[in-house]
N, C-alpha and C positions, 0 to 999 in steps of 0.2 A: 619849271624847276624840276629835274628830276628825284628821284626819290634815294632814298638812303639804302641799302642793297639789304635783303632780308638778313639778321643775325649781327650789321655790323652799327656800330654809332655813332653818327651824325656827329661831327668833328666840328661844324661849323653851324651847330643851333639849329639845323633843321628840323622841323614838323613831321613827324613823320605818323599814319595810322598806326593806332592801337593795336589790330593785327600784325604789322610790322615790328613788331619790337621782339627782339627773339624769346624766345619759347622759356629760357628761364626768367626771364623780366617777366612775361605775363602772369607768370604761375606767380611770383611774389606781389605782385602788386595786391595794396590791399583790398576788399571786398567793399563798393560802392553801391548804391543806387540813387539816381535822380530822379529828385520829386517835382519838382518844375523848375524853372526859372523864369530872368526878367532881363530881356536886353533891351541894351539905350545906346545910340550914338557915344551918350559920354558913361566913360568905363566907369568914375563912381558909381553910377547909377544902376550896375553891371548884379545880378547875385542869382545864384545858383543852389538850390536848397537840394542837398545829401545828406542821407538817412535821419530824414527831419531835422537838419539843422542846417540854413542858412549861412554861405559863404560867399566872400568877395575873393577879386581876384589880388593873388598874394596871398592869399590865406593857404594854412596847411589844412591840407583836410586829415590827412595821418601822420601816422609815424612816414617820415620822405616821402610825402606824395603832397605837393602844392600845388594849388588851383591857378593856375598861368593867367588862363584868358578865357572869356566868356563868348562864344559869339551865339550866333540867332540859332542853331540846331545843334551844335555840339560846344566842347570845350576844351583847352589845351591844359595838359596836364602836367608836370614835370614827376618825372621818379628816376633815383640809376644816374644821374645824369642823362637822362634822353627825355625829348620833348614828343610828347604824343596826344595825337587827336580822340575824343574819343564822343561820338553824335548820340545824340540822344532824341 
C-alpha cells in the first residue's frame, strides 16, 4: 500500500506515520506521553496508559485526538481527520 504524499490527506482512511502528517497538524496535536500498555489478540483486552491515565481504544484521549487502535509497539490515532501511526 503506498503511502499518502507528505502534506496531503488520506481520502480513503489511510495509516499514515506521524511524521507524515503535515507540519501544521503536528504542531497542534496535543502533547502525549506513553506510560505503557497491554496488548491482546482481543481488542477489549487492548489499553494504553497516557499521562497516567489508562485508555481503550475509541477513547478520546483530548480535545479531537481519539485513540483508534492499539497494536504491540505503536498506536493509531485519529486527529484532523487523518489517521496516524505513532510507535512507542
Amino acid at each position: 500500500m503506498a503511502e499518502a504524499p507528505r502534506g496531503a490527506e488520506p481520502a480513503d482512511g489511510r495509516i499514515v506515520p506521524q511524521r507524515d502528517l503535515p507540519e501544521d497538524v503536528r504542531r497542534a496535536l496535543p502533547n502525549y506521553k506513553v506510560g505503557g500498555s497491554v496488548y491482546s489478540s482481543d481488542p477489549s483486552s487492548r489499553m494504553l496508559m497516557i499521562n497516567g491515565q489508562i485508555f481503550r481504544e475509541g477513547d478520546a484521549v483530548a480535545a479531537g485526538l481519539v485513540l483508534s487502535q492499539i497494536r504491540r509497539k505503536s498506536a493509531v490515532f485519529e486527529f484532523r481527520g487523518y489517521r496516524y501511526e505513532a510507535a512507542f
